[in-house]
N, C-alpha and C positions, 0 to 999 in steps of 0.2 A: 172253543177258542176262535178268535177272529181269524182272518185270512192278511196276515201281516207281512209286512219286508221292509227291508230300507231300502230309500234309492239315493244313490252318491252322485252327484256333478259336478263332475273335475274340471276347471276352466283354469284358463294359464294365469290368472291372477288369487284364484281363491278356489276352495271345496264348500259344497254345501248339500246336504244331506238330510233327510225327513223317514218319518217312519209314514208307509202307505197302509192303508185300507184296501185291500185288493179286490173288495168284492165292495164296499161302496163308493171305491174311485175317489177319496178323500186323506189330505194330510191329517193325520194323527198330533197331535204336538205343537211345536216351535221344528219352524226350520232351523238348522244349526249350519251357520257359516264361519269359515276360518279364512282369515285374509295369508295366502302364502302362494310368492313368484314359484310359477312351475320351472325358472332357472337355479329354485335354492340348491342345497346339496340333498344326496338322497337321504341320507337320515332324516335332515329336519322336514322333507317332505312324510315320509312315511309317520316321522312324528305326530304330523300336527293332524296327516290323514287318520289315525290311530285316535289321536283326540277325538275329533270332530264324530268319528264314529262309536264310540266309547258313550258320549255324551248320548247323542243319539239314543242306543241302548239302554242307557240309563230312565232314559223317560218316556222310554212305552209303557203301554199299560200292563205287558204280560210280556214274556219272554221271544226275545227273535233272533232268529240263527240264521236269517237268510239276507242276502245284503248284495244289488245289483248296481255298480259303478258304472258310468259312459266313459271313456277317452276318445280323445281325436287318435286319430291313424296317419301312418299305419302301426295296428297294435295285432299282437297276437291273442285275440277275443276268447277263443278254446280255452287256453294255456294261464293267459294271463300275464303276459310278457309284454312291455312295451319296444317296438321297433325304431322308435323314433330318434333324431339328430335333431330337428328346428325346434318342437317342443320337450320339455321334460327328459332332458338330454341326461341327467346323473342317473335316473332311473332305468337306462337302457340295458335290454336284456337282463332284467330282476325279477323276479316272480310276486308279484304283486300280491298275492293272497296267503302268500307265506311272512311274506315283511308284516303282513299287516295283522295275522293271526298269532305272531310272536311280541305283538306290542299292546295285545288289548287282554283281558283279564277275560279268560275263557276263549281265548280267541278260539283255539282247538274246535271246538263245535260252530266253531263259525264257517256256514257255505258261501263263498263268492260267485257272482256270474258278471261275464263284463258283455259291451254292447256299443257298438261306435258312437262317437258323440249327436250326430245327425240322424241315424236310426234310433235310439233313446228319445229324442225332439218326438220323430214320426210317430213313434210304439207310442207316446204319452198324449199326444192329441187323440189318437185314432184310441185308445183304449176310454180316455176320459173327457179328453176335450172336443173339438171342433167338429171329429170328425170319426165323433164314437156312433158304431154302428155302420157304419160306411163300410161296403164291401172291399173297396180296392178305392187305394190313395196314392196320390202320390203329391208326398211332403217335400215341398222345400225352403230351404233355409241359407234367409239371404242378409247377409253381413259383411263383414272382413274378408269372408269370403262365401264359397256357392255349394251348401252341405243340402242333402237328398234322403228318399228314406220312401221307399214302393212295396207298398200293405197290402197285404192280402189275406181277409181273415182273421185282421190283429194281429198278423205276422210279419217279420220282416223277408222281403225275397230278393237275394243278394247272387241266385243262379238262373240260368234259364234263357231262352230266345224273346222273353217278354221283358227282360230288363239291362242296360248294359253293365260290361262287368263289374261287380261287387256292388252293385245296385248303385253307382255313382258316378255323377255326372259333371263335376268340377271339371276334370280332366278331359272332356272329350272336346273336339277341336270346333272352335266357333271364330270366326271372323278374322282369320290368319293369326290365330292365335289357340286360348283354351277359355271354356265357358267361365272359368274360374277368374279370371282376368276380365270379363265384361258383367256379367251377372254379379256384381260385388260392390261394396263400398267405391273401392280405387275405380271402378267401371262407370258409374253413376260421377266420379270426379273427371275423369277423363273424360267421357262425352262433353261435359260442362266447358271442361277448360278448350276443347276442340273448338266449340263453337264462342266462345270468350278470350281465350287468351289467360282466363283468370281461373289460378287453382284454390278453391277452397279447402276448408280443413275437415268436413265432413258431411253425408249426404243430407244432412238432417239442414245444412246449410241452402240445398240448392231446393231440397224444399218447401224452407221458409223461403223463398225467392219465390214461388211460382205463381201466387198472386199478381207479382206486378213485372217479372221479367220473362219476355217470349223463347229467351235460350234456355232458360230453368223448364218453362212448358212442354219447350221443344227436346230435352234433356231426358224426362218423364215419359214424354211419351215413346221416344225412341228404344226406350230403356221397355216398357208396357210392349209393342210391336214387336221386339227381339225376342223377348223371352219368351211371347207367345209363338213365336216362328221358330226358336229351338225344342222348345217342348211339344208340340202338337205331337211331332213323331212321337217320342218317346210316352204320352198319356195313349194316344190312341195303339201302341204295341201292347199298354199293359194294360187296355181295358180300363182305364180309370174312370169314374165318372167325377171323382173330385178333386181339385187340386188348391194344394191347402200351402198359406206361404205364411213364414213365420222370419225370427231375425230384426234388427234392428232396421231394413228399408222398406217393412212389409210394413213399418208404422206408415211407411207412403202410400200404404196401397192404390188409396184411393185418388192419388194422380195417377196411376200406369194401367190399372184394369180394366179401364173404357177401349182402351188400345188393343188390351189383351184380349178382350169380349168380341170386339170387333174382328179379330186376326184368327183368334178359334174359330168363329162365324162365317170366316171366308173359306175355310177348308172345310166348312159342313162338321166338325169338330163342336161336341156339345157337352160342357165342361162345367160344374158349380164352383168358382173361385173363392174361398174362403179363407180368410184371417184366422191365425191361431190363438185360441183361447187362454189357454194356460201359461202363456207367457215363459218366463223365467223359470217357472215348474214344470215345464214339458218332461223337460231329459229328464231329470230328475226323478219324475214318474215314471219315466219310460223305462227309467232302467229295473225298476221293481219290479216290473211286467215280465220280465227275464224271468218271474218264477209263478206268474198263470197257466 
């Protein structure tokens, strides 16, 4: 029998889910996506999550009882409970693997394992994509907001004096503020409108600018410098030799990493910066890996 699992990616507008290949790092099938606001009620969520993974099972080639979902946090990962208020607010404090084992045909034999949404991203590069093989990573994921994920071994490491706590880094304090707030969409707009006056609607804006406007240049780069000057500590504590960025501003990479190459370089910090591979299937895969 192959070496199979599902992996679920719960995102606050839709779930999407694929049967993995665990030993040739490959989708099996059709991804199966279902469009449903993570503010529905909880039934029609656990509903449509029930579908989509129902579906799923139905089109492996052979029988799978093992099934690794990502949520944003904070979620109770062990258990299976979510904690949250901003996201997936009717689901709070629910047992997620019981809702969902009472709604699918056979559910009983079904194992759940859950895995934060930004360590699923990490686990799914560093297992299959960018940054498979790679001793020690450290993933990050740069969007809406500033998601993390520090590998070691294929594993995720969320304790220790090598990483801060629960291996995340949104939260810790950068520039009279929290990293989460400038490493992000809103962070990348704020610089812009600092030095403009002018708020765009999204970063993808200030990068289509930076051909011909010196504040977009200057925007990028500032944005490349910073992030190299919050992370150096935190890559050189956990021994990393690569740092892997993924996320909707990582499509920019290639304005901000001259900065960042240069700003590692100033501290004698020697680092491979690499673009994530698998895209949209990171998490996804990542959270399968919950059962390698």
């Amino acid at each position: 029998m192959r070496n199979l699992a599902i992996g679920v990616d719960v995102g606050g507008s839709h779930v999407c889910s694929a049967v993995i290949d665990l030993a040739a790092g490959q989708i099996i099938g059709q991804r199966i996506q279902t469009d449903i606001p993570h503010t529905s009620p909880a039934d029609e969520l656990f509903a449509a999550w029930a579908d989509n993974i129902a579906q799923c099972l139905r089109q492996a080639p052979e029988p799978v009882t093992r099934i690794g979902m990502d949520f944003p946090g904070p979620f109770d990962y062990v258990h299976g409970i979510s904690q949250m208020d901003h996201k997936l607010p009717h689901i709070k404090g629910l047992n997620v693997a019981d809702e969902l084992r009472s709604r699918i045909a056979g559910g009983e034999n079904l194992e759940f394992r859950f895995v934060n949404d930004a360590s699923a991203f990490a686990l799914g590069e560093c297992h299959f994509g960018a940054a498979r093989g790679v001793e020690k990573v450290v993933v990050l994921a740069i969007g809406t907001g500033f998601g993390s994920g520090f590998v070691s071994g294929g594993k995720i490491v969320e304790e220790g004096e090598t990483v801060p706590p629960g291996g995340e880094v949104w939260n810790l304090p950068w520039a009279g503020s929290i990293a989460d707030d400038w490493f992000s969409t809103r962070g990348i707009l704020a610089r812009y409108q600092t030095l403009t006056g002018e708020l765009l609607e999204g970063a993808k804006d200030v990068a289509d600018r930076y051909a011909t406007d010196p504040a977009a240049q200057d925007t990028w780069h500032a944005f490349g410098r910073e992030l190299a000057q919050f992370t150096a500590r935190l890559i050189q504590n956990f021994g990393a030799t690569t740092v892997l960025l993924g996320g909707n501003i990582a499509r920019s990479l290639h304005l901000f990493q001259p900065e960042m190459d240069k700003t590692y370089a100033s501290v004698s910090l020697k680092a491979d910066i690499k673009p994530c591979a698998l895209l949209s299937d990171a998490a996804m895969m990542g959270a399968a890996t919950l059962f390698v």
